[in-house]
N, C-alpha and C positions, 0 to 999 in steps of 0.2 A: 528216102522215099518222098515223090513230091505229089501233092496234093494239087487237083485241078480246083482253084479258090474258085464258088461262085459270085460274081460281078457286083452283088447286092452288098457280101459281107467286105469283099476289096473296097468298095466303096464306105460302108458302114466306118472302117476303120479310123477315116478319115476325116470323120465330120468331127465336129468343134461348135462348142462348148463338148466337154467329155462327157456332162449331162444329158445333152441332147440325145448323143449318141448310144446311151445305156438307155436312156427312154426308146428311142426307134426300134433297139435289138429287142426290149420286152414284148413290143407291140408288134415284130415280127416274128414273135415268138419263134427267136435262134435261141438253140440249148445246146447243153455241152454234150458232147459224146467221145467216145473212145476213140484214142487215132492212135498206130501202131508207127515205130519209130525203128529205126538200129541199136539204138538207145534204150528200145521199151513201150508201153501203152501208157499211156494217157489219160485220163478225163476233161478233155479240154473244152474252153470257149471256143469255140471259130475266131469270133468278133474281138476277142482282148488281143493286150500286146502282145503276152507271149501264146497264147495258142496260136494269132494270125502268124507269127513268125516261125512255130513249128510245123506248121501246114505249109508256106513258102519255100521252107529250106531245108525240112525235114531234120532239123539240128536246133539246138539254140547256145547262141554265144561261140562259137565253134572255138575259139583260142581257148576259153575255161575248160570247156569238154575236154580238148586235148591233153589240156595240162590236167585234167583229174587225170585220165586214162596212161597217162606218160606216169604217173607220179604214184600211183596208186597198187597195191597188193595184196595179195590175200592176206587176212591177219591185221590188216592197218585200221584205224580210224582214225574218220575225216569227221570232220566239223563242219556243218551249212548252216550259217548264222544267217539268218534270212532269205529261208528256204523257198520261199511265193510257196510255189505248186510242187515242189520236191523235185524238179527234172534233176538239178545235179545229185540231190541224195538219192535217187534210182540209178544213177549212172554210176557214182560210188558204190552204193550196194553191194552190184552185181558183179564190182571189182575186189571189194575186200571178202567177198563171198561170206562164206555161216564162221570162219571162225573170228571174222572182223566187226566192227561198229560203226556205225551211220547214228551220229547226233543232229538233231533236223529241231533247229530253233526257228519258230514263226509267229509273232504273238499276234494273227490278224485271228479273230473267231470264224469269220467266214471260211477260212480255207483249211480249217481244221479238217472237215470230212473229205475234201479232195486230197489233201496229204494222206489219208487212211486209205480213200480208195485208189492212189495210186499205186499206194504201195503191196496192196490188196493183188492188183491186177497183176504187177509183176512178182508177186510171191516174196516181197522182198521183208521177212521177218527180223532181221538184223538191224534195221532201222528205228532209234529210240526219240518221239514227238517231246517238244517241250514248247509252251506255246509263252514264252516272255520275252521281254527285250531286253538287249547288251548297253550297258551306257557305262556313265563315272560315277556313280552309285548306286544303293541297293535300294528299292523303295517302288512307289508307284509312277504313273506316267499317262496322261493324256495322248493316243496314240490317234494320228490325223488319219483314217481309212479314204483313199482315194476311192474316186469310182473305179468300176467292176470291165473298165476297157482296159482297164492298165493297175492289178491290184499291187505290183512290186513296185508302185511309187508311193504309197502310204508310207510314212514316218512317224517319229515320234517328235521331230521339227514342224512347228506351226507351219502349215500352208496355208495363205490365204487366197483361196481359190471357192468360186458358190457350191462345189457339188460335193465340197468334203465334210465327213461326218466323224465322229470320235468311240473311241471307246478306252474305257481306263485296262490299263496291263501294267504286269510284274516289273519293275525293271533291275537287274543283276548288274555288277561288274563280271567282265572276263574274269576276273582272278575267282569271285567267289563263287562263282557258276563253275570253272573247272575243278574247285574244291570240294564242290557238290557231287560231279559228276566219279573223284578218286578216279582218274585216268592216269597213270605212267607215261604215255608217251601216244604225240599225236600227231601221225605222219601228215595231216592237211588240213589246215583250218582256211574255207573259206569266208567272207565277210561281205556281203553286201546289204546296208541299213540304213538308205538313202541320208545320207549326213550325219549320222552319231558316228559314224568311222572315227572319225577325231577324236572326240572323246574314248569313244570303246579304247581305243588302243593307246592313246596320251595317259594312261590313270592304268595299264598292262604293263608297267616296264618292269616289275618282277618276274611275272609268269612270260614274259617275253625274251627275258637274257636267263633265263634257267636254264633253256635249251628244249624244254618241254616238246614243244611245237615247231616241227623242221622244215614244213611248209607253208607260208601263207599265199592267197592271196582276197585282195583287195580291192575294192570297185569305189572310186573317188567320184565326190560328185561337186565338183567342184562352183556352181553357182551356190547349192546352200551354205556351202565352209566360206563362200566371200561373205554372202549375207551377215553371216555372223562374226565376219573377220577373224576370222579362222587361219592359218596359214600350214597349207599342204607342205611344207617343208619344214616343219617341225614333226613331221610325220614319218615324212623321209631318213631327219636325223635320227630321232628315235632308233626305226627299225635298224640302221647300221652300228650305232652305239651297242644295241642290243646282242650284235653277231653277224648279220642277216647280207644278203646281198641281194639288190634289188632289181630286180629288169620289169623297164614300164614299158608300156603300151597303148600306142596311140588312143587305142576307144577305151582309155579312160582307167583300165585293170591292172592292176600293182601286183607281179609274180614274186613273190619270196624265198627265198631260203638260206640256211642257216649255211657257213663258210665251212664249217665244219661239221659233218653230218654224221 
């Protein structure tokens, strides 16, 4: 479905500093509303990344989309580790339908109630919130909150940019989070955590050559892992040592699965 953007918000998207431009949306008093999808409803911003990109294209990310939708069945659970707004845990949902699971990790406070009321809108009760972060240990974490144009680029990696603001969260290992959760078998875990991907999964090679987990994938963000001298191909050997075989993708997303399923 594509949405006719008006002129004010295409424009809006674009301004710079990302402060500025949350200050002009208040003062235009742009709010969210419901926007209906093939996918599902909404509670979106207009003016953020991904509302403006679900109102443009009426999709978001369309290679993930596909790969849930290809990969996914009634009965399965998937894993969204850094859920934003839940688009792909609504679109998982609807795929593993009442006898399957939707784990929806997000540790930002503000998107707490959009996560409830998305999943509100589309009926979708098989959906389980957990609002902390994935890293290489168990403990707390000063979480960098971006502005409200672009809230899936908040980390737990320092930004130093003027309009970021903090707030302390939970932070888990993968292994002791899926120990929490007693799951047997998890047909897709996806991951995107603007820069702990390294870590998340360097500090997983247990729960990653078990077999547990048949599917990943992964969204590398390759200037923060230089920042901290990180090298994405210790990532790569990992997951094949682990079993795994990997098909990358240009904008940046790491498909996984296991050689033997």
């Amino acid at each position: 479905m594509n949405f006719k953007i008006p002129f004010l918000i295409a424009l809006l998207v674009k301004v710079r500093p990302a402060w500025l431009a949350s200050f002009l949306k208040r003062i235009l008093r742009i709010n969210r509303f419901i926007y209906s999808t093939p996918q599902g409803k909404f509670f979106i911003d207009p003016a953020s990344q991904f509302g403006f990109t679900l109102l443009s294209s009426g999709t978001y990310e369309k290679e993930v989309t596909e790969y849930i939708q290809n990969t996914l069945n009634p009965g399965d659970v998937f894993i969204d580790i850094g859920s934003n707004e839940g688009f792909f845990s609504i679109v998982a949902s609807n795929l593993v339908n009442k006898t399957g699971k939707v784990i929806s990790v997000e540790p930002q406070s503000r998107l707490q109630p959009i996560l409830f009321k998305n999943s509100e809108l589309n009926e979708c009760y098989n959906i389980y919130f957990f609002q902390l972060g994935i890293s290489n240990y168990n403990g707390f974490a000063r979480f960098s909150v971006s502005s409200d144009m672009n809230t899936g680029s908040s980390s737990i990696i320092e930004k130093k940019v003027d309009d970021t603001k903090s707030e302390i969260i939970p932070i888990k290992t993968l292994q002791s989070f899926l120990e929490i959760l007693n799951i047997d078998s998890i047909k897709l875990l996806k991951m995107d955590i603007e820069g702990s991907e390294y870590e998340a999964l360097t500090c997983s090679k247990n729960i990653l050559s078990s077999g547990k987990i048949k599917h990943l994938i992964v969204e590398f963000h390759p200037t923060l892992l230089k920042s901290r001298n990180k090298n994405i191909e210790d990532i790569f050997s990992l997951l094949a040592n682990c079993g795994y075989l990997i098909q990358k993708h240009p904008n940046l997303n790491l498909f996984v699965h296991r050689s033997v399923l």
